[in-house]
N, C-alpha and C positions, 0 to 999 in steps of 0.2 A: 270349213276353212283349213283343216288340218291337213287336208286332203292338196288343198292349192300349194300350201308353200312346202309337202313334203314335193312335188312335181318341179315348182322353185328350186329347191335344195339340188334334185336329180339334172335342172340344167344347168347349174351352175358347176356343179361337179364335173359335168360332162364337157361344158364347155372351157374347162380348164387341164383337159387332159384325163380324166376318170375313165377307165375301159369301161366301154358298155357293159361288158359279160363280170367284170368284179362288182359292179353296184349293182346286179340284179341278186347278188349276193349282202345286200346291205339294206337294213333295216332301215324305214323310215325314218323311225327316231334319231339314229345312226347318221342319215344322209345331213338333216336338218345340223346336226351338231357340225360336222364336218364342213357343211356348205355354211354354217357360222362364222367358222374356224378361219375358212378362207377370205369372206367378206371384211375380218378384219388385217389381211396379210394385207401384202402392198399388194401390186399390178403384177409389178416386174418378178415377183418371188412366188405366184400364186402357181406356177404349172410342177413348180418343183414341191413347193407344201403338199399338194393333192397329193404328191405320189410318196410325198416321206407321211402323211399321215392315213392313207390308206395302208401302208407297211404298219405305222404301230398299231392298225388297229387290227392287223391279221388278216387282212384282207385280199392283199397284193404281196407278191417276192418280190424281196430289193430284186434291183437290178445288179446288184454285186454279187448273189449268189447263182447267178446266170438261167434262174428259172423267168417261163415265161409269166407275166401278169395277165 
């Protein structure tokens, strides 16, 4: 089972805006938390959580320091 909903977590990341090449940088356990995180944001706010919480988590450059993610 652990196996299914970390694959769960990976489309739901993705499908909210997640670069492919930063979450192959992100642990399962990792994914599961964050695809959490998002299930309980709204709709409308979920493309922008993805990308402020792959930032705190080290994962992604903001976009304000003009590097690419």
């Amino acid at each position: 089972m652990p196996d299914s909903v970390a694959v769960d977590a990976k489309r739901i990341l993705l499908r909210y805006g997640a670069p492919i090449n930063v979450l192959d940088n992100v642990s399962d356990e990792d994914r599961i938390c964050l695809a959490r995180a998002i299930a309980k944001t709204t709709l409308a706010e979920r493309e922008n959580r993805v990308r402020e919480l792959l930032e705190e988590g080290g994962y992604a450059a903001s976009e304000e320091d003009g590097s690419p993610s």
